[in-house]
C-alpha positions, 0 to 999 in steps of 0.5 A: 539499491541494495548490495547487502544486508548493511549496504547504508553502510558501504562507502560510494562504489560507483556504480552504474544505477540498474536498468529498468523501464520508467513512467516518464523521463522526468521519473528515469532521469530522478532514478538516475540521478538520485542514484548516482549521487548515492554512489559518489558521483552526479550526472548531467543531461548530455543529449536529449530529445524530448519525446524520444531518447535522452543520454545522461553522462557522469559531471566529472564530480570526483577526486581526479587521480591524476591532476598534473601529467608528468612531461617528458625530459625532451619537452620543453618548458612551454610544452611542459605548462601546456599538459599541466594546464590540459592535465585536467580529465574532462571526460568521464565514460560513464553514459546512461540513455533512455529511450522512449518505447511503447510509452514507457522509458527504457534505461540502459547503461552504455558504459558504466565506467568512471575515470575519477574517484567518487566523492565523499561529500556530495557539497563538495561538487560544483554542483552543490554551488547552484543558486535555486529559483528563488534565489536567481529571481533575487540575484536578478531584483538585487543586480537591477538595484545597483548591488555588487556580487560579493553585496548580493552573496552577503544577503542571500547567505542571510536567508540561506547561511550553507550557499556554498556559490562564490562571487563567479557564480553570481557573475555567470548568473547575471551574465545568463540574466543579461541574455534574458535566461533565468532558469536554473538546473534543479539539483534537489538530489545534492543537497536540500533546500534550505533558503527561508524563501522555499517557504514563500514557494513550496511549489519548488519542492512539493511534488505534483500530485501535492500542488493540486487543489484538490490534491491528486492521490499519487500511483506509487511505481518503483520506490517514488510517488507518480502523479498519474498522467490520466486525465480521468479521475474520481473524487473522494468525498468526505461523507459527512460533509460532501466536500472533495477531499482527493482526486483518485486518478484511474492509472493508465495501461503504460502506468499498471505496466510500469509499476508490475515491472518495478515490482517484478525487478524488485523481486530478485533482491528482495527475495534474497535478502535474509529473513532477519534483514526483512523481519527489522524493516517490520519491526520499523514499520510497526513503529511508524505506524504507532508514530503516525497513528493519529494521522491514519485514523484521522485519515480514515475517519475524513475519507470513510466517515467511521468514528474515530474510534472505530478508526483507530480500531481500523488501525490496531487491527491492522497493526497486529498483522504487521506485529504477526508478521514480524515473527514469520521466521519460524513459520518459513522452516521447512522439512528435513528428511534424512537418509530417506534411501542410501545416501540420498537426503529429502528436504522441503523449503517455502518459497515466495510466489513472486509479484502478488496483487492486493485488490481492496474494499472501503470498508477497512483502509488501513487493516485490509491492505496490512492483511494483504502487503504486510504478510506478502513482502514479510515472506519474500514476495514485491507487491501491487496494491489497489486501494478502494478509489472511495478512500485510498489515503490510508493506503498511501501513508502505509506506503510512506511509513513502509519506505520510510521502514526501508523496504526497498524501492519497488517492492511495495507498488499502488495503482488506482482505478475500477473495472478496467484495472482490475481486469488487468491486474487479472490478466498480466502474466507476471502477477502470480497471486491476487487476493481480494476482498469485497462485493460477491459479483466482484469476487466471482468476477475476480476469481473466474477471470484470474483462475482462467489465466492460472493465478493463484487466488483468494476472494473473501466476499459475503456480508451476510452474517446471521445471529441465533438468538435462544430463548435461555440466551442473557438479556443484557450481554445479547443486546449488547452484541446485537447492538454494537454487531448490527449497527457498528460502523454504520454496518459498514463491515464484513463482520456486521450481524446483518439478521437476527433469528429469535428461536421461540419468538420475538416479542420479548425482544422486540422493545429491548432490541429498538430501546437499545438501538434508539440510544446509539449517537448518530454524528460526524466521526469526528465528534466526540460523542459519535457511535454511528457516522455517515455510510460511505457514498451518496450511492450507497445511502440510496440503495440501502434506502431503496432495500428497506422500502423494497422490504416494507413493501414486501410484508417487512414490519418497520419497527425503527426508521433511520432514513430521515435522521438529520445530523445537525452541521452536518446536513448534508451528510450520507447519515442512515440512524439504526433501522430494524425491520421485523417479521422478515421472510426468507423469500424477501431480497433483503435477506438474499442480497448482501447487506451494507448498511445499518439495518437489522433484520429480524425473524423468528422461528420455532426451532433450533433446527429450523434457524440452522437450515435458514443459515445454511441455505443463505448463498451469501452467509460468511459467519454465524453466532449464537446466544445462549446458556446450554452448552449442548445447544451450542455445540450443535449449532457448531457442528451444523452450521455450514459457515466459515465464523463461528461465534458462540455469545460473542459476534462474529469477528475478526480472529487475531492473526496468529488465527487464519480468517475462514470463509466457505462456499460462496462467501469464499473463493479459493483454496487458502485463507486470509492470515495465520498460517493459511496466509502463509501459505497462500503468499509462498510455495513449497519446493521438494529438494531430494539430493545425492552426492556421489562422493559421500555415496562411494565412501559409505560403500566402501566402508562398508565392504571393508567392513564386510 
């Protein structure tokens, strides 16, 4: 909980933790627990019923104001060691209850009050003193041998030399052994676990999504990672290998609704904390990310199959938006109008919007979710983030680092899961925002169902970018973007030039184009000499074979067959080598449909004029580049070409996020773009303030008559 901008710094104040709705009541009672702790005091189970309310109260953990009551002058001695004896307080107010409702937990405060004093150490509350697991198991085998307890403290604190337990407490635990009751209470918020017997059992402390083998990608609800309690799950899968790396599990209707709850919660606190306050978690942030950089691409080239270059490039790419929004500041300023009509002021301010949602593709795991969270809680918003379920790892460690940063708990939320997920991220009332990136079908779907229920929204689809090559362009330089463009990541991008049109004819190209395209090294993304990994899925490879046959069926000339490389080690991997089809038509799917994949479709035409038209007509067209050495050629190109990304002798590409990232007609649904300002404005609202005060009004006035 934050009270402030320096509240780490604040002494215990004991207070009641906040209300709030939970998942389960293992994840209500950690709350509270973790909670109480960081306030000075530690609380107990008092009543529960497992499947319906649970009452937690205070364990009398603190510094007792009054140890001994004063006796009255008429009592007597024997009455007097009585209340000394009694003068120990061994009931604290403090109550917190959970109930279960609608699925989810409920935690309300029925007193928050205390009657002691909080703890300035933690260790110094009896609780501290407990055995674990381990060391129970131990205290049992060692009893059995004959040993003495003051004998079994001495080998436990061999292994573990902070056992703050006494010989009573070894007394009480073989009294509990006797009865054949050898659980103990878990008190992980107390103090961590040091034993060198953890090490035999990393069950005790590893929480259940990591013990899973497979592990279990966790939902992230309210500041904790939650192992989803669905039974349904889908597998991520290393491309290159075939093997399971994760379980996606699709989270439940009770989860979704927790985790919008946790993030609408969050929002008030957040929202009030100053600029500065939020713009040092970022800087944080940004450096976790350079710390951890290795792990996410790594991450990102096992899930995603990219080489690891091209996953570190994933990464950076992600980061700038991290290092932009570090700045937002003086982006945020509003308008100050003076004196607009006697004595009345006008001023505008930016506003967050409130809960906003992140809907992601798999193309980028790491640099999409930093476009969409990064800039969102940078201006004040809490967040709901659903990773592509084809590889969300790098989501999750974004997450960590950014608790890590000291975002606070709920701001940052992740869900998983498809179809029915998405349509509840497009339903819930108290999500304002949803941004999305992907497939055309699934951004218009997105756009009609959240636009319906009055969310602000913005969709980036469209893979379709074209290449206008003329006949003055540079032989070299040309090849070289075509190349890198139309096959880089396996064409795996929303940048990727997925058409070439050679203005004047193809023929001089043709060669050049295959000899260049021949040379790039198809492997696993963690081999060194990789330039090409695997496509993401067994489905995708599929497809984008069935689309080259369609198109060779179709008239297409295949120049360059990549379906049938096969990658040494790795057999069985999703691999396609660089494919190049010629004399493609206008009319064939390949050049309607969306391309994904690494394949490079080439036309040629007779005029300028003639390829500009084709880009236009293109449904699917987000970005067009052109080649060339005339100056006025390129200027035409740019003001006819009806796309959203130019480029002129370079590829399409990402603009640096100082810049917004534009799309128009299909490619782009909504009305303010990804990043720069744009995205500014799209994750805040402007809010006009005009004000009079009367006081101010009156004095003006009569100054002025007198002056009169």
């Amino acid at each position: 909980m934050m009270g402030g901008d320096n509240c780490l710094d604040e002494p215990p104040q004991m207070l009641p933790p906040p209300p709030g709705t939970f998942v389960d009541r293992e994840e209500l009672i950690q709350h509270v627990g973790d909670f109480a702790v960081s306030q000075g005091y530690v609380v107990t189970i008092k009543q529960s019923k497992r499947d319906k309310f649970v009452i937690l109260g205070c364990d009398r953990g603190g510094v007792y104001r009054n140890r001994r009551k004063l006796a009255d002058d008429s009592s007597g001695e024997q009455n007097s060691r009585k209340r000394k004896m009694a003068s120990r307080l061994t009931n604290c107010p403090f109550e917190a209850v959970g109930k279960k409702d609608d699925g989810l937990w409920i935690l309300t405060i029925k007193n928050g009050t205390h009657n002691h004093e909080a703890l300035k150490d933690i260790s110094e509350h009896p609780s501290a003193r407990r055995f674990n697991e381990n060391e129970v198991l131990l205290i049992k085998e060692m009893t059995e041998a004959g040993l003495k307890p003051r004998q079994i403290l001495k080998r436990l604190r061999q292994s573990n030399p902070e056992l703050m337990s006494t010989p009573k407490h070894v007394y009480n635990v073989k009294a509990k052994i006797r009865q054949g009751n050898v659980t103990v209470r878990n008190f992980k918020s107390l103090r961590p676990q040091t034993s060198a017997m953890i090490s035999d059992d990393q069950a005790v402390t590893e929480p259940s999504w990591r013990q899973r083998n497979p592990p279990r990608v966790p939902n992230l609800i309210g500041g904790r990672f939650v192992d989803s309690q669905s039974f349904s799950s889908i597998d991520v899968i290393n491309p290159a290998t075939q093997l399971v790396v994760s379980q996606v599990p699709f989270t439940t209707s009770e989860e979704f609704r927790a985790a919008v709850f946790a993030a609408k919660r969050a929002f008030p606190l957040w929202r009030s904390i100053s600029i500065a306050s939020r713009r040092r978690i970022m800087f944080k942030f940004q450096e976790l990310i350079h710390r951890d950089i290795d792990k996410l691409a790594m991450t990102i080239t096992t899930e995603h199959g990219k080489p690891l270059k091209d996953a570190y490039d994933d990464v950076w790419c992600g980061l700038e938006v991290v290092e932009h929004a570090c700045g937002l500041a003086t982006t945020q300023i509003g308008e100050f109008a003076p004196n607009v009509s006697k004595g009345i002021d006008s001023y505008s301010v930016r506003e967050p919007l409130g809960v906003c949602a992140g809907i992601c593709p798999s193309e980028f795991p790491a640099m999409i979710p930093l476009w969409m969270f990064a800039i969102a809680v940078a201006c004040g918003n809490t967040f709901v983030l659903k990773p592509s379920e084809k590889d969300p790892g790098a989501s999750v460690i974004l997450a960590e680092l950014a608790m890590e940063a000291g975002l606070p708990n709920g701001v940052l939320n992740i869900v998983h899961g498809t179809n029915d997920i998405l349509n509840s991220i497009c339903d819930h009332e108290d999500i304002k925002a949803i941004t999305f990136s992907g497939p055309e079908a699934a951004g218009a779907y997105i756009y009609a169902r959240a636009s319906a229920s009055r969310k602000r929204t913005q969709c980036n689809t469209g893979v379709k970018n074209h290449a206008v090559v003329m006949p003055d362009a540079n032989m070299d330089a040309t090849l070289n973007a075509l190349v890198a463009a139309g096959f880089g990541a396996a064409g795996q991008k929303c940048m990727a030039i997925s058409m070439a049109i050679f203005v004047g004819g193809l023929s001089r190209w043709e060669s050049k184009v295959v000899e260049s395209a021949k040379a790039i090294k198809v492997n696993s993304g963690k081999e060194p000499n990789a330039e090409i990994g695997p496509v993401i899925s067994k489905q995708m490879r599929e497809r984008i074979c069935r689309s080259i046959q369609a198109s060779v069926e179709c008239g297409a000339r295949l120049v360059l067959d990549g379906r049938d490389i096969v990658v040494p080690g790795y057999e069985q991997g999703n691999f396609i080598g660089p494919t190049i089809l010629c004399d493609v038509r206008v009319d064939m799917d390949c050049c309607k449909d969306e391309s994904f994949g690494p394949v490079l479709l080439c036309m040629q035409v007779e005029s300028l004029e003639e390829a500009i038209n084709i880009i236009n007509r293109n449904q699917n067209c987000g970005g067009a580049s052109i080649f060339t050495s005339s100056s006025l050629t390129a200027r035409k190109f740019q003001a006819e070409v009806e796309v959203g990304q130019v480029g002129i002798n370079i590829p399409v590409s990402d603009p640096l996020p100082v810049a917004s990232f534009i799309g128009c007609r299909p490619s782009f649904m909504g009305d303010t773009s990804f990043d720069g300002k744009a995205g500014i404005h799209f994750y805040t609202q402007m809010k006009r303030v005009t004000q009079k005060w009367n006081d101010n009004v009156s004095v003006v006035e009569s100054t002025e008559e007198g002056s009169c």
